[in-house]
SERO-4910 file (N, C-alpha, C, O; in steps of 0.05 Angstrom, whole numbers):
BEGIN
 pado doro    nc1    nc2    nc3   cac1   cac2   cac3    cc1    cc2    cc3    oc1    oc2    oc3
  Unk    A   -525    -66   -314   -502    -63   -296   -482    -43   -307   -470    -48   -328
  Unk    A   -478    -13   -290   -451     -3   -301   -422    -17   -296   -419    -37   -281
  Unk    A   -398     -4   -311   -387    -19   -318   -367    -18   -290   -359    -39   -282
  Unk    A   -359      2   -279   -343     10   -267   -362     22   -238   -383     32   -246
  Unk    A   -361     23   -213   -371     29   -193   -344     52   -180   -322     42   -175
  Unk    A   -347     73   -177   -327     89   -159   -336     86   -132   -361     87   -130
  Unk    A   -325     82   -113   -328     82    -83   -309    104    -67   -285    110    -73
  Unk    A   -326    115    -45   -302    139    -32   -321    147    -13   -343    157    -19
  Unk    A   -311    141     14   -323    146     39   -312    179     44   -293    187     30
  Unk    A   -319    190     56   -324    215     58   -327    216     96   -342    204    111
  Unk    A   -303    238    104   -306    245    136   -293    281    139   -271    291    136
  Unk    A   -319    289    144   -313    321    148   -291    328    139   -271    334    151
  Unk    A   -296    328    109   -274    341     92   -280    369     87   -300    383     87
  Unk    A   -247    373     80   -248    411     81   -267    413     56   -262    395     40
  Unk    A   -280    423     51   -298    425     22   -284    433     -4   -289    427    -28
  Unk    A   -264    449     10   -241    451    -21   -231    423    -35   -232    418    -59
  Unk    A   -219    403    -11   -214    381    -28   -244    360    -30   -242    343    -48
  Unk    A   -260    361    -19   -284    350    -27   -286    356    -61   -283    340    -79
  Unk    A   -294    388    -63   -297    387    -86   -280    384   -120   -288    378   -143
  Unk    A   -260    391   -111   -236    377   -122   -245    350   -131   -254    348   -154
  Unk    A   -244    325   -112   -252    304   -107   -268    294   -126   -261    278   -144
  Unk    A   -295    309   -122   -311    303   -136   -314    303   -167   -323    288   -184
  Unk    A   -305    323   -166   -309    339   -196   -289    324   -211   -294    319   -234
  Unk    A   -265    315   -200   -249    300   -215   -261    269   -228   -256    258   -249
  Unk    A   -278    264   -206   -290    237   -221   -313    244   -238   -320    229   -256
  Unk    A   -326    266   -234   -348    272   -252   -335    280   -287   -346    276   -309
  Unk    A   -315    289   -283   -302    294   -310   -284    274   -316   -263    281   -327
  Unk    A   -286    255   -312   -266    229   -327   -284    227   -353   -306    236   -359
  Unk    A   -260    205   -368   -275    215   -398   -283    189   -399   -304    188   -413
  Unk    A   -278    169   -391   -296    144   -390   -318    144   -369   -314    145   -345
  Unk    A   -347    142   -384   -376    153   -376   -391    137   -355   -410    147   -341
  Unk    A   -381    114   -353   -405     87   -353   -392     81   -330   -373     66   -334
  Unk    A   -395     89   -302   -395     85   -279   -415    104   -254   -419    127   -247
  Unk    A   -422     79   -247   -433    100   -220   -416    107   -200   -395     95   -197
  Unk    A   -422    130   -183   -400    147   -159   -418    147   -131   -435    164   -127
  Unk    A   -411    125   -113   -425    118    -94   -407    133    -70   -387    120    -63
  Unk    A   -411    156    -56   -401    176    -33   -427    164     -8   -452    162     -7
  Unk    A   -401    155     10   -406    142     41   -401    160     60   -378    163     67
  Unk    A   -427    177     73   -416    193     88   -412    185    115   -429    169    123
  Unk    A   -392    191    135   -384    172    152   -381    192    168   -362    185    181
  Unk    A   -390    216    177   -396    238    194   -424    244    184   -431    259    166
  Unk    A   -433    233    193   -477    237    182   -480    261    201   -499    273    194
  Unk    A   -471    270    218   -477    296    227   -466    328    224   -470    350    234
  Unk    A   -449    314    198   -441    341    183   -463    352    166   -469    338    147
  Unk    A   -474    369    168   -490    388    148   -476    386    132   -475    366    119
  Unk    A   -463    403    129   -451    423    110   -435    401     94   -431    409     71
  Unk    A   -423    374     98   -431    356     78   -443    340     65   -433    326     47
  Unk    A   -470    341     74   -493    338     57   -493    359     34   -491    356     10
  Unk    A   -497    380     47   -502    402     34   -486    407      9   -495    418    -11
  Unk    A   -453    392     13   -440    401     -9   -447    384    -33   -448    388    -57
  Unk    A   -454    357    -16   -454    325    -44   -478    339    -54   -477    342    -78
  Unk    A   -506    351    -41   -528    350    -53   -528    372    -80   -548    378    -94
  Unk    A   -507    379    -82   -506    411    -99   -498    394   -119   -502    408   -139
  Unk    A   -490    377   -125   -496    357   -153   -511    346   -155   -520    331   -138
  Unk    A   -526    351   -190   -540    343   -196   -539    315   -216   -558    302   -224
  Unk    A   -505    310   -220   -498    283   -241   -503    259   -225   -488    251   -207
  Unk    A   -537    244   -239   -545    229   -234   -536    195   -229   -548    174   -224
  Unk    A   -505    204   -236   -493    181   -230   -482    178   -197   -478    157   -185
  Unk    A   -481    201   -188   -478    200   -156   -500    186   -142   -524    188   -147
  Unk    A   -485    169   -122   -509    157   -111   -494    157    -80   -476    141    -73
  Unk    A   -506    180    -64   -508    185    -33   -514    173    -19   -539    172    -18
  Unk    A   -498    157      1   -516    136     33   -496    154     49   -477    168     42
  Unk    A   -503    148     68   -492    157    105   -495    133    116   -509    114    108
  Unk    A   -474    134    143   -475    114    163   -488    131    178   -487    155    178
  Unk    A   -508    109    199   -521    114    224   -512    128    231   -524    150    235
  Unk    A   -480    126    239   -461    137    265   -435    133    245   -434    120    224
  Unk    A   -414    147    256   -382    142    254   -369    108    249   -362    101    272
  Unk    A   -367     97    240   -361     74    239   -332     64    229   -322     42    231
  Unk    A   -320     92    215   -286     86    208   -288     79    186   -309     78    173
  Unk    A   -259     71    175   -252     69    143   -261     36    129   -272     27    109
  Unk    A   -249     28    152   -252     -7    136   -274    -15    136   -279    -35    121
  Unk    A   -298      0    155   -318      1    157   -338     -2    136   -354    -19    127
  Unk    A   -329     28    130   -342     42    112   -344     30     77   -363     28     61
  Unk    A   -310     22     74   -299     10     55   -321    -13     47   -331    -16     25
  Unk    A   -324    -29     70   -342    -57     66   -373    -43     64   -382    -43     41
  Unk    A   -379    -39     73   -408    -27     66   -409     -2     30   -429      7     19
  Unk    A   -381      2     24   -391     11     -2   -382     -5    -14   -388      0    -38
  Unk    A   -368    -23    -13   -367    -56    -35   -398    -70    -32   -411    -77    -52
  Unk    A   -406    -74     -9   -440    -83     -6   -452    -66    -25   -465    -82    -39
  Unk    A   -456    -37    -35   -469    -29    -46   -463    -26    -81   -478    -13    -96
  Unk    A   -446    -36    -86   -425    -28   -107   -438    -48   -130   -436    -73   -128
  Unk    A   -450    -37   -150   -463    -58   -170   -436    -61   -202   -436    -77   -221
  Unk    A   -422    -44   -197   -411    -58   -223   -390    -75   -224   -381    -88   -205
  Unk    A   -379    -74   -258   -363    -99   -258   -339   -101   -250   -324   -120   -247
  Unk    A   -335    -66   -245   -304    -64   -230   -312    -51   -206   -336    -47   -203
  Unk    A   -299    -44   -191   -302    -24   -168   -267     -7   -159   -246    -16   -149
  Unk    A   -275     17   -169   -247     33   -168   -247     39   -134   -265     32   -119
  Unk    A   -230     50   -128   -227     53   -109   -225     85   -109   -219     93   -131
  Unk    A   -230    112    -83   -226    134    -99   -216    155    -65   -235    150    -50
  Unk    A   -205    166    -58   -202    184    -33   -217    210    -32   -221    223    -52
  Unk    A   -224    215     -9   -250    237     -3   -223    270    -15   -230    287    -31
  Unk    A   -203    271     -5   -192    292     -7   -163    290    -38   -141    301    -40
  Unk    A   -175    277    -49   -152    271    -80   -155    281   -101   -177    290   -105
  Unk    A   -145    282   -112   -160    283   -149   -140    260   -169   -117    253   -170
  Unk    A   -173    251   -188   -163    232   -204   -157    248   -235   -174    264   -244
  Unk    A   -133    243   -247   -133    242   -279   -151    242   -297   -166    222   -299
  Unk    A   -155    261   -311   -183    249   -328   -188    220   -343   -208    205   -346
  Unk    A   -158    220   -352   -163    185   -364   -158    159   -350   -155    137   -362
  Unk    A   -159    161   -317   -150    143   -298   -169    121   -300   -159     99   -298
  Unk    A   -198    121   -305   -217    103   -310   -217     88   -333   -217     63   -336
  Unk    A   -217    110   -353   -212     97   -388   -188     73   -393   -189     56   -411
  Unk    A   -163     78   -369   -140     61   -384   -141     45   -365   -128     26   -372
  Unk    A   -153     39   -333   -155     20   -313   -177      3   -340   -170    -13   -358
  Unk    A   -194     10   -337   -223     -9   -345   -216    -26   -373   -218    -50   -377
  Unk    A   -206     -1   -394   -185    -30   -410   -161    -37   -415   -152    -42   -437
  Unk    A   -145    -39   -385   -125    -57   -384   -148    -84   -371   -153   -107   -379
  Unk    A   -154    -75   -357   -180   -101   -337   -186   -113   -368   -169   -129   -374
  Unk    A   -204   -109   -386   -222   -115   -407   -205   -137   -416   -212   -161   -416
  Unk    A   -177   -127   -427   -150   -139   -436   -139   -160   -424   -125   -176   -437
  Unk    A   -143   -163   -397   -121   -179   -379   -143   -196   -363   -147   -187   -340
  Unk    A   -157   -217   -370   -173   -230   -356   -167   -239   -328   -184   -241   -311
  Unk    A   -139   -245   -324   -128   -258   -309   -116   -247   -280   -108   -258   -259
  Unk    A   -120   -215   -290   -118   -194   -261   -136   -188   -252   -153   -180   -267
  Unk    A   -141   -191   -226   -166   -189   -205   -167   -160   -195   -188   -150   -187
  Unk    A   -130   -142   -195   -141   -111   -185   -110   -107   -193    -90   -122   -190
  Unk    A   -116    -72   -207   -102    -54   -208    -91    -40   -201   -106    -33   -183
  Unk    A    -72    -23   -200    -63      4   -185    -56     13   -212    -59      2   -233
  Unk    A    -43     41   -205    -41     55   -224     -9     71   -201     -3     70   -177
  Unk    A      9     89   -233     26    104   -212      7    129   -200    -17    131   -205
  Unk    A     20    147   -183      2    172   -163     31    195   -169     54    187   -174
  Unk    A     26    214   -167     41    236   -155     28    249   -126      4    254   -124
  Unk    A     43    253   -110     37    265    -92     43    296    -89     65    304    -96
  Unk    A     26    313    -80     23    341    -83     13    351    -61      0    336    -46
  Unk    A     17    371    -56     -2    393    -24     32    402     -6     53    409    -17
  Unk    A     28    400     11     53    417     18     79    389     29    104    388     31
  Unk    A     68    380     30    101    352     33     97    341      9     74    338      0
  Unk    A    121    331     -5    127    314    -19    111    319    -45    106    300    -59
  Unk    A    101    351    -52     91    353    -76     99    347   -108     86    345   -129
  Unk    A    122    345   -101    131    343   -134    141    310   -145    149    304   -168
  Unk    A    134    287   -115    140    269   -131    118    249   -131     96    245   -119
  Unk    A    133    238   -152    114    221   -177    127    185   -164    150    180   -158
  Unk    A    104    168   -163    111    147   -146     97    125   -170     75    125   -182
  Unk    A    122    104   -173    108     78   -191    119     60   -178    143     56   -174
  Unk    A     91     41   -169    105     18   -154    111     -2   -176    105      4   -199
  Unk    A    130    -38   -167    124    -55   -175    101    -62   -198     77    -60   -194
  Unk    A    114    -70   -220     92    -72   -247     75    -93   -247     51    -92   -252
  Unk    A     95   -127   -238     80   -152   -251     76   -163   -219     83   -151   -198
  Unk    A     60   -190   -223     49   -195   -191     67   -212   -174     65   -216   -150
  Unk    A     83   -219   -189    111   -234   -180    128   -215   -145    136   -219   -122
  Unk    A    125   -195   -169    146   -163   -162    123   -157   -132    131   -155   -109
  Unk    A     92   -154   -141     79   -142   -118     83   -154    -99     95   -144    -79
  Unk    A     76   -179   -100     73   -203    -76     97   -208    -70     96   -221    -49
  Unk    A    120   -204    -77    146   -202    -64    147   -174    -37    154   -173    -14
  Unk    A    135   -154    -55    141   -134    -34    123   -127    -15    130   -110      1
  Unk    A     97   -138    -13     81   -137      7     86   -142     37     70   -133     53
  Unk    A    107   -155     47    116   -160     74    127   -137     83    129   -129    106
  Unk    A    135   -126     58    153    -97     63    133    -72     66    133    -57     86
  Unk    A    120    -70     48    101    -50     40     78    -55     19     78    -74      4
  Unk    A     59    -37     21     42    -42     11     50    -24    -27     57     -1    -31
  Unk    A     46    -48    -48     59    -42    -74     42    -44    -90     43    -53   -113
  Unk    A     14    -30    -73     -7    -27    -96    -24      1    -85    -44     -5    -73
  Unk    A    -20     21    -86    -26     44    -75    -58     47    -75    -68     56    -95
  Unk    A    -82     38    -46    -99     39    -42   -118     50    -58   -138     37    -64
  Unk    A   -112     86    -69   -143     97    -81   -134     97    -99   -141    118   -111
  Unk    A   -117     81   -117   -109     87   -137   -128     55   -161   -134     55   -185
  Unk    A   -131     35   -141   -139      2   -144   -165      3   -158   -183     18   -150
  Unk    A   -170    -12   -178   -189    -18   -193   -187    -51   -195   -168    -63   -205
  Unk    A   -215    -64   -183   -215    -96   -176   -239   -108   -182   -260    -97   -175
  Unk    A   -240   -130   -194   -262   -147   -202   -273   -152   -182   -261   -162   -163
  Unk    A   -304   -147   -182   -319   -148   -168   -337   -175   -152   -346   -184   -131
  Unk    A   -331   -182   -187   -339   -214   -174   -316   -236   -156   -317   -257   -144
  Unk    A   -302   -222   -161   -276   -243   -150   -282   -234   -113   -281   -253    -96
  Unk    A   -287   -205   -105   -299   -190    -86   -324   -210    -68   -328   -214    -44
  Unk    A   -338   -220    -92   -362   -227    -86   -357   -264    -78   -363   -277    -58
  Unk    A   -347   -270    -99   -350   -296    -99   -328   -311    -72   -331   -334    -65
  Unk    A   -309   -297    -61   -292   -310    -48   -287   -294    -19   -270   -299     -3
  Unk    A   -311   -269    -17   -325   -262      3   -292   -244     14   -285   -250     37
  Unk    A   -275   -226     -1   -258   -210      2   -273   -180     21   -291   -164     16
  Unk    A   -256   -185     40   -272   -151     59   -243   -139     67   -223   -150     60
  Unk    A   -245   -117     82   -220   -100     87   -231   -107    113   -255   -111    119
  Unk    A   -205   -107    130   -197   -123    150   -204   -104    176   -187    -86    181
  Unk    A   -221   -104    188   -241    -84    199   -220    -69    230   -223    -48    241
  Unk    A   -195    -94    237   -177    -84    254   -158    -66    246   -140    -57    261
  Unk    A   -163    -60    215   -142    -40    216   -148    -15    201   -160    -17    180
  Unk    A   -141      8    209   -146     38    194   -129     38    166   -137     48    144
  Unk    A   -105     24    170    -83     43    150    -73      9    125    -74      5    101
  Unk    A    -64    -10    148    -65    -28    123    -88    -48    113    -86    -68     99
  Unk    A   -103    -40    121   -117    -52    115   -126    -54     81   -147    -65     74
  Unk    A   -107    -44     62   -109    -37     30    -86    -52     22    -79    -50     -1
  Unk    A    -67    -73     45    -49    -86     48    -59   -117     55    -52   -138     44
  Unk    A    -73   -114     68    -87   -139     80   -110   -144     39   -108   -161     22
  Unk    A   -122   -125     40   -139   -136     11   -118   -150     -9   -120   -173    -16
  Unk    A   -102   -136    -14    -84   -144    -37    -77   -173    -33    -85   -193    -46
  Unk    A    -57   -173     -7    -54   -200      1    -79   -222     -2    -73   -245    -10
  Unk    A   -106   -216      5   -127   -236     -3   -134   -237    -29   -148   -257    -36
  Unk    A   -128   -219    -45   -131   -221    -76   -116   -239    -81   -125   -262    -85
  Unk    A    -90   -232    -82    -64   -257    -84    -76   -279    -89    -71   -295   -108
  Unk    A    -90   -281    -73    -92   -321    -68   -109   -325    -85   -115   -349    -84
  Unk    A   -127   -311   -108   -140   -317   -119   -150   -308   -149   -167   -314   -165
  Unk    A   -118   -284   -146   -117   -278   -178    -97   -263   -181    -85   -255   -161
  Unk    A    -88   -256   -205    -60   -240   -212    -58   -210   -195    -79   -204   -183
  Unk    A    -42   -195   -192    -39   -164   -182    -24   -156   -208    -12   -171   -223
  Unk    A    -29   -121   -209    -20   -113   -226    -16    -69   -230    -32    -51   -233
  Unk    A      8    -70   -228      8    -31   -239      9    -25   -259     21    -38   -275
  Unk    A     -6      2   -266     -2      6   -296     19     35   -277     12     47   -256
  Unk    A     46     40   -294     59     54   -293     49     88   -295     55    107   -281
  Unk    A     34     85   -318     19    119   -321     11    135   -295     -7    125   -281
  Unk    A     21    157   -286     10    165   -270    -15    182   -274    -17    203   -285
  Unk    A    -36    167   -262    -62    173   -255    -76    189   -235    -97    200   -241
  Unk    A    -67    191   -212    -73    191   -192    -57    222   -181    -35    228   -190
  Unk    A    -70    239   -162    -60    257   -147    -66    253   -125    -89    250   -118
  Unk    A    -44    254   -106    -41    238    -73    -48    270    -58    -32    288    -63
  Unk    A    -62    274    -48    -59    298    -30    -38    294     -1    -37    274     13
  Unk    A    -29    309      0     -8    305     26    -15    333     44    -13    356     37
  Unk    A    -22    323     66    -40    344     87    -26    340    120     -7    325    127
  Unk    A    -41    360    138    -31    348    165    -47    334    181    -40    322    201
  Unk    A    -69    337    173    -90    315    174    -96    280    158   -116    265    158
  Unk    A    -77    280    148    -82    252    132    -80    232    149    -63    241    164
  Unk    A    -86    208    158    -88    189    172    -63    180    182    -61    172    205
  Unk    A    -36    180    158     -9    169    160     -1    188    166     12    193    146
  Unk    A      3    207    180     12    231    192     -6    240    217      3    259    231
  Unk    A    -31    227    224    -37    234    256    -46    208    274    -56    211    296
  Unk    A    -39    173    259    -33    153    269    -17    144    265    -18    128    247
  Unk    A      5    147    274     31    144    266     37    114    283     42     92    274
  Unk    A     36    122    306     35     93    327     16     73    321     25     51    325
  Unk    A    -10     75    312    -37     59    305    -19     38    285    -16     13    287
  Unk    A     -7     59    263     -4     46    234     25     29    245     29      6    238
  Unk    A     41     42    259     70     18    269     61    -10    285     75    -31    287
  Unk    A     43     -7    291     24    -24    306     16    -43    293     21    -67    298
  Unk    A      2    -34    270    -16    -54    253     10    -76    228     10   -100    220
  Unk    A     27    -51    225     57    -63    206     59    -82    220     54   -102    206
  Unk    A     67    -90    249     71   -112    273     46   -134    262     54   -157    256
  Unk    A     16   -126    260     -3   -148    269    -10   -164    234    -19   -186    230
  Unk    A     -4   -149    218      7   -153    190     29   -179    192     22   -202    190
  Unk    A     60   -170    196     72   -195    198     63   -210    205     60   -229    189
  Unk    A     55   -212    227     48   -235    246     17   -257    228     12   -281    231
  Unk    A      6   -240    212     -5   -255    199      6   -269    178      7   -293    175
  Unk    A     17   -248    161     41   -265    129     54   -288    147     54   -309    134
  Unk    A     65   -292    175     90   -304    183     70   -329    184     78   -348    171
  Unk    A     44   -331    196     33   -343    203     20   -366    180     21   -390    178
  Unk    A      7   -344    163     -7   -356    136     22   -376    116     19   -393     99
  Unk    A     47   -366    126     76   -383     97     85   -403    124    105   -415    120
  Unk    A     75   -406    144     92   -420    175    125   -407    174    145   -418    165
  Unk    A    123   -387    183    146   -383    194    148   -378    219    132   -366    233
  Unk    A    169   -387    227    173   -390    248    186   -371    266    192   -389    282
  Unk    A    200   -343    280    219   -332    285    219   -333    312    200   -343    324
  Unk    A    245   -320    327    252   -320    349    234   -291    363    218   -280    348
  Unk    A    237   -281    391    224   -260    398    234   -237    389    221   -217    383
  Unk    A    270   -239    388    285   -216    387    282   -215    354    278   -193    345
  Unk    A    284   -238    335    274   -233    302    249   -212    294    250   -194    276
  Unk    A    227   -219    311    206   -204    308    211   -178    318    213   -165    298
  Unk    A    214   -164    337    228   -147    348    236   -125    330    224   -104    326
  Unk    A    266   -138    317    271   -126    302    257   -121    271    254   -100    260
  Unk    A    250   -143    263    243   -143    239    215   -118    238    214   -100    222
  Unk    A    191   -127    265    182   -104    263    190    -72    264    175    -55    254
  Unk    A    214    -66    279    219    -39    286    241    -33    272    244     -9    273
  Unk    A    260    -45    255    283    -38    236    285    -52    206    300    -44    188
  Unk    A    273    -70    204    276    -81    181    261    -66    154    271    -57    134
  Unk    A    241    -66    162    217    -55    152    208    -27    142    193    -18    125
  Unk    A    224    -17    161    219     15    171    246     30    173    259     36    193
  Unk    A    250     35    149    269     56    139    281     79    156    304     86    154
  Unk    A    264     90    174    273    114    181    271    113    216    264    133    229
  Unk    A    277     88    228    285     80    239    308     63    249    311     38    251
  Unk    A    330     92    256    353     84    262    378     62    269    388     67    291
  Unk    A    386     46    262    407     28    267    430     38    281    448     48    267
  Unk    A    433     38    308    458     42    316    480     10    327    499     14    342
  Unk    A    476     -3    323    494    -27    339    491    -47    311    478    -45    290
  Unk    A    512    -70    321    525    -81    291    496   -105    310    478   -116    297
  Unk    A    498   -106    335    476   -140    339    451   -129    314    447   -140    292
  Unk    A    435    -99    327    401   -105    311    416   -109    275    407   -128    261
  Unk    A    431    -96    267    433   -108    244    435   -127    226    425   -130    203
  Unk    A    458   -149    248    459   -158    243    440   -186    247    446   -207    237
  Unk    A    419   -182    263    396   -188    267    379   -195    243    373   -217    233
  Unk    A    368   -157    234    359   -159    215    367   -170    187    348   -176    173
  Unk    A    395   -174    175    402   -194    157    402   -212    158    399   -224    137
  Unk    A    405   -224    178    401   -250    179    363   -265    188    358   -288    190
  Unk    A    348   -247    190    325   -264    188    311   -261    159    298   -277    147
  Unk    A    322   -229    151    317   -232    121    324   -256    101    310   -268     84
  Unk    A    347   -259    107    359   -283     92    346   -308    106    338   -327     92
  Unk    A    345   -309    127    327   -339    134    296   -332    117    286   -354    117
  Unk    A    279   -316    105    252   -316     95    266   -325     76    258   -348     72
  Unk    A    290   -318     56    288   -321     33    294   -354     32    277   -366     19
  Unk    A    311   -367     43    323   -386     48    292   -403     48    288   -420     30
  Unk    A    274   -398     65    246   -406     79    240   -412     43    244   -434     33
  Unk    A    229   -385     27    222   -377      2    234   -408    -13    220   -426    -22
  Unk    A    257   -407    -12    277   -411    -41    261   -449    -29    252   -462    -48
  Unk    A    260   -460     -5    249   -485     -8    220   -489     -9    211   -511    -16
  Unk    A    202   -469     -4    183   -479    -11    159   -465    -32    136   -473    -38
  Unk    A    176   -443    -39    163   -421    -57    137   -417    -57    119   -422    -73
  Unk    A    136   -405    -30    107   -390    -32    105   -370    -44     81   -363    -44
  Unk    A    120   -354    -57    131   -339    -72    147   -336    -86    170   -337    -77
  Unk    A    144   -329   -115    169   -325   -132    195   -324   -126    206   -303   -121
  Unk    A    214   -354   -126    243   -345   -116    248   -319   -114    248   -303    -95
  Unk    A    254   -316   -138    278   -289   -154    276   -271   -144    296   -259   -135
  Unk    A    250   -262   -141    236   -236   -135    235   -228   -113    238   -205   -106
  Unk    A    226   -263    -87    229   -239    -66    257   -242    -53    261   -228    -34
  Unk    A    277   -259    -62    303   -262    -63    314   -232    -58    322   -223    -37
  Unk    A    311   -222    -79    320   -190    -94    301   -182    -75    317   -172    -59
  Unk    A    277   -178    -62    258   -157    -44    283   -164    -15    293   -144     -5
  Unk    A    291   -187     -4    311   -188     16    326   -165     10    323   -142     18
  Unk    A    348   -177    -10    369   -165    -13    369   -140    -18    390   -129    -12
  Unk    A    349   -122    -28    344    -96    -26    348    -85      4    365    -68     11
  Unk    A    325    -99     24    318    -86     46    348    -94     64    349    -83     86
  Unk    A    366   -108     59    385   -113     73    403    -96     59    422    -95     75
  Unk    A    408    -84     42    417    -64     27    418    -38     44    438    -27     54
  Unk    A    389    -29     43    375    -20     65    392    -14     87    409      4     91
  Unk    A    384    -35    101    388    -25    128    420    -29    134    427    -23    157
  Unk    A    434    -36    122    468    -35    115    479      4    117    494     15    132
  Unk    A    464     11     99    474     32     97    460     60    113    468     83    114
  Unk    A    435     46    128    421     59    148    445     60    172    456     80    182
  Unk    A    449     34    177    477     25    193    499     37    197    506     42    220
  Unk    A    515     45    173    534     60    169    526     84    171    542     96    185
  Unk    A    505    100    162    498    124    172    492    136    201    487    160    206
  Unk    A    493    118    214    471    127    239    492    108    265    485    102    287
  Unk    A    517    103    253    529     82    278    557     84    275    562     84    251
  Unk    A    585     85    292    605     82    279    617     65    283    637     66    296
  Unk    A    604     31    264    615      7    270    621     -4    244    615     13    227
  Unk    A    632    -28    233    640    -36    219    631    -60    217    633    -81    230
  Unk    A    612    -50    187    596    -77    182    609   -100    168    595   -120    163
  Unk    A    634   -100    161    646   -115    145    640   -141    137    636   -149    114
  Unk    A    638   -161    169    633   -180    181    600   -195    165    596   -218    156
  Unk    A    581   -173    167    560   -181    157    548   -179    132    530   -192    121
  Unk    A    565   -156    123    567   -159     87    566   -186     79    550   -198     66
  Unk    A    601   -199     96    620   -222     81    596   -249     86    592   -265     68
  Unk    A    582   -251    112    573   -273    117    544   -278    103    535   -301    101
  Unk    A    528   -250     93    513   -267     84    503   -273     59    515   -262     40
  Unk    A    485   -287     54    482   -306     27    472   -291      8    475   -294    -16
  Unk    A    455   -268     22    428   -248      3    454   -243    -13    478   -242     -7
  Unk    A    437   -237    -42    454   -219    -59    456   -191    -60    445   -177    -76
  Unk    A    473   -181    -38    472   -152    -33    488   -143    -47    499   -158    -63
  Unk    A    493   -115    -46    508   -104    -62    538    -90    -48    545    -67    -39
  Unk    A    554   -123    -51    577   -120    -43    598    -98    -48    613    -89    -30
  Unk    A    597    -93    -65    611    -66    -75    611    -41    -68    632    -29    -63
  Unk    A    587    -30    -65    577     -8    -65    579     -7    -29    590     12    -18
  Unk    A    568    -30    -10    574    -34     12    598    -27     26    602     -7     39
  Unk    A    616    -50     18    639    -48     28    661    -23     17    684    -21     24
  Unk    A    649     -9      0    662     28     -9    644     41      7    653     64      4
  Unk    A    625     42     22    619     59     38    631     54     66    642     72     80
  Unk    A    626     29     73    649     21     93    672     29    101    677     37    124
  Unk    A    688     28     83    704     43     79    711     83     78    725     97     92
  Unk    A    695     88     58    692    112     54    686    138     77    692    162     77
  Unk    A    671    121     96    661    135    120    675    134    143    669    145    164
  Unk    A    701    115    137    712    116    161    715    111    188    733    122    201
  Unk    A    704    100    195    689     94    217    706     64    232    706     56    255
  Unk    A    717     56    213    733     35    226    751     28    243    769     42    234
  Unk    A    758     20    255    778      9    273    803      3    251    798     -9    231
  Unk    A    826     12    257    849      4    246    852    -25    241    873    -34    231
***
């Protein structure tokens, strides 16, 4: 059995980042993995043509029948995936040369984590120059998963047997979180974990999935809650969900009126409240994941509205950051005498 399995579905990629791609996993300096490429456009020639121009016998080539999509694809190269880890890897990325060597023994080291991430920089023409490290310990991850996904998809390296034995698949309804939906089923059955080092190069394109499903992926953020709300019993109102899907969550969507805000703080603070009695999660942690995102959308508020949040600072319980709040409050002017 090798030790490490790379997986990476492949769909009529430009051949520049194909081979990028490739070549990046062929030159990692840790040896002992096979590189299993899913082609998921079987009627592309000319990507046959490009995988077949390697000769490193560690590649091992299948096609789908037909088009079948990502989560698809995902599950059918975990079906084929013989080692003891299975990295995860993107058709158009490049990996670090030592991204395998320091995933495989932190794994070796830490019996107790079921899957990794690593940090990424992102590069190509948006957002090239920054460098992204999520959440370190699993406390921290599984706090912020309602929010976002705090384990960066091609970046994940996960025990395979844990894969196998408790019958973990990517969630075939969704394109984009579905690397959100895994994590969350890991959760339940073993530690999460980042190694800070950045490993990973994010390509940022106009073709990337999160830039031409934009609506698909706001969609799926919606059918996501509705599962977390479902799996901890929470309970919310129509106008809670509402907002929590379309402002809480989602940063760069505008707050103009003191109700959605004050909306959104207060159901935040009802999860934590929910949290703090029956800890399906780390008090502290996702305590502080509230109070961040109400942080958040406070000062989204004040930017984008000219009302005076004063009122909802004072009333609620999250530990926001009163200070810094109520000086922008102030600072911006916006108030009523």
């Amino acid at each position: 059995m090798v030790a490490v399995s790379v997986i990476m579905p492949v769909y009529n990629t430009k051949e520049t980042y194909l081979r990028e791609a490739i070549e990046s996993v062929l030159n990692q300096t840790f040896k002992d993995f096979e590189f299993i490429i899913l082609n998921d456009s079987p009627d592309n020639a000319n990507l046959k043509k490009i995988i077949a121009s390697y000769t490193d016998e560690r590649i091992k080539y299948a096609e789908n029948p037909t088009n079948l999509g990502i989560p698809q694809s995902y599950n059918r190269l975990q079906e084929l995936a013989i080692g003891k880890y299975v990295a995860v890897m993107n058709h158009d990325d490049i990996m670090k040369p030592h991204r395998l060597a320091i995933q495989y023994e932190f794994m070796e080291k830490h019996p107790e984590i079921g899957l990794v991430g690593t940090g990424y920089k992102k590069f190509g023409k948006i957002n090239r120059f920054k460098a992204v490290r999520n959440p370190r310990t699993h406390d921290e991850i599984c706090a912020f998963l309602l929010f976002k996904s705090a384990v960066h998809h091609p970046t994940m390296m996960m025990r395979r047997s844990i894969v196998t034995e408790h019958k973990i698949r990517y969630n075939e309804n969704f394109i984009s979180l579905n690397d959100r939906q895994l994590c969350y089923e890991f959760s339940k059955y073993s530690k999460l974990a980042n190694i800070p080092n950045v490993l990973y190069k994010y390509r940022f394109h106009a073709d990337m999935t999160s830039r031409c499903k934009k609506d698909t992926i706001r969609h799926e953020r919606a059918m996501f809650h509705k599962l977390w709300f479902a799996y901890n019993n929470i309970e919310l109102s129509p106008e809670e969900i509402d907002v929590f899907d379309h402002y809480t969550t989602y940063g760069r969507q505008k707050i103009n009126n003191i109700k959605t805000l004050s909306t959104a703080v207060h159901t935040l603070e009802r999860l934590s409240n929910a949290n703090q009695q029956r800890k399906f999660l780390e008090p502290n942690s996702f305590t502080a994941v509230c109070a961040l995102y109400a942080n958040k959308r406070c000062l989204n508020t004040l930017w984008n509205s000219k009302v005076n949040i004063k009122e909802v600072i004072e009333e609620t319980s999250l530990p926001v950051n009163r200070a810094l709040l109520n000086t922008c409050n102030s600072l911006l002017g916006w108030r009523k005498p």
